[in-house]
N, C-alpha and C positions, 0 to 999 in steps of 0.2 A: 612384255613381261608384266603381271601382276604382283603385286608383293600383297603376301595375304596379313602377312606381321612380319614385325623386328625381335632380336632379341642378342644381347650382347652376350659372351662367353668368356668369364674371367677367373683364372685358376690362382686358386689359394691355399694355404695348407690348412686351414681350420673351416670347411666346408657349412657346418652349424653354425658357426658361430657369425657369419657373411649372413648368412639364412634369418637369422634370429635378430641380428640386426636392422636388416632389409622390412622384416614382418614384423617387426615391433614399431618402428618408427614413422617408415612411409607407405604403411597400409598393405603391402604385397601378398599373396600369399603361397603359400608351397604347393605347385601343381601336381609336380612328380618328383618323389625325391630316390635315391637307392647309396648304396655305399660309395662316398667320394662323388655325389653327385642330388642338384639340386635345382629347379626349376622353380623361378616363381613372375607371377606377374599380378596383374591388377582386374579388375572387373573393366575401369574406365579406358582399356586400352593402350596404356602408358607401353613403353617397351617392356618386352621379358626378360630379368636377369636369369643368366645359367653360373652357381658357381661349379667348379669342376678340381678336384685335390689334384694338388700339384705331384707330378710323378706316376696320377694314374695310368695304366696301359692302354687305355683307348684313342690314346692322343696320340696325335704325330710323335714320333720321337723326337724330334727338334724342338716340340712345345713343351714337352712332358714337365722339365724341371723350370719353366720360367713361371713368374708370381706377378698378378699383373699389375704392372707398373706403367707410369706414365699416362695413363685411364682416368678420365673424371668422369663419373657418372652426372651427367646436369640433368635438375626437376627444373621446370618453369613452374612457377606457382601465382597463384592470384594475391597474395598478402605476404609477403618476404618478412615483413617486423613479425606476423603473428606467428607463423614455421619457425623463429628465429625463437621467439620466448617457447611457444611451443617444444621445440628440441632442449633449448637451455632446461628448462623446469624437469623434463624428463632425466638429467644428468647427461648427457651428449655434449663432448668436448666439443667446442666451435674450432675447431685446428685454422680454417680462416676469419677471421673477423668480419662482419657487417661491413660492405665497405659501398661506393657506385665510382663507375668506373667512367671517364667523360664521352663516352657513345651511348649511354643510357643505360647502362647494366647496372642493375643494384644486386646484391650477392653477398655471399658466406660459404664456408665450407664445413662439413663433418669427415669426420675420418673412421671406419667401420674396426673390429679388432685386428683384421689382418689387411688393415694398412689401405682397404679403398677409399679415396676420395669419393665425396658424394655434394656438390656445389648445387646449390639452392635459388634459384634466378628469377627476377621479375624484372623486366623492358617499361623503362619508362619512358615517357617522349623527350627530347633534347634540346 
């Protein structure tokens, strides 16, 4: 098997407003987009988020109505303080605080309007 890319698929009910989030903050941009549907990724090859409106009909019908929960989207970043003032200045609630965790994870989190986590990470040594 080859994997030519990734891309995760996370159904919400405000499909723009995931999008606009995603493209304003952490550089992404809108590949494809059509009604209750929205593709974006990056130049630098990061994964592709898909958001997808909740209830649309192209979904399994077992998926249809779920919102996706329990989902953290993690960036690794080279500078975690400067992404951290960076988001703050933009107005982006911190929903988790600046913290390091004792295996070397220094981190924070954003929360998008409909409710995605999006956790910020740099590895430091221990």
């Amino acid at each position: 098997m080859q994997i030519t890319s990734s891309a995760v698929s996370l159904t919400v009910d405000d499909v723009a407003a995931s999008s606009k989030f995603l493209a304003t903050h952490f550089g992404f941009t809108e590949r494809m987009a059509a009604d209750g549907f929205a593709s974006l990724g990056r130049d630098d090859g990061a994964m592709d988020v898909i958001f997808l409106r909740r209830g649309l009909e192209v979904l399994p019908e077992q998926l249809r109505e779920r919102h996706a929960s329990g989902t953290i989207i993690a960036f690794v970043v080279d500078d975690l303080d400067a992404e951290h003032e960076r988001l703050r200045a933009e107005g982006v609630p911190i929903t988790l605080p600046l913290r390091e965790e004792p295996w070397g994870e220094r981190l924070f989190m954003v929360t998008d309007p409909n409710g995605v986590p999006y956790e910020l990470v740099q590895w430091v040594a221990t």
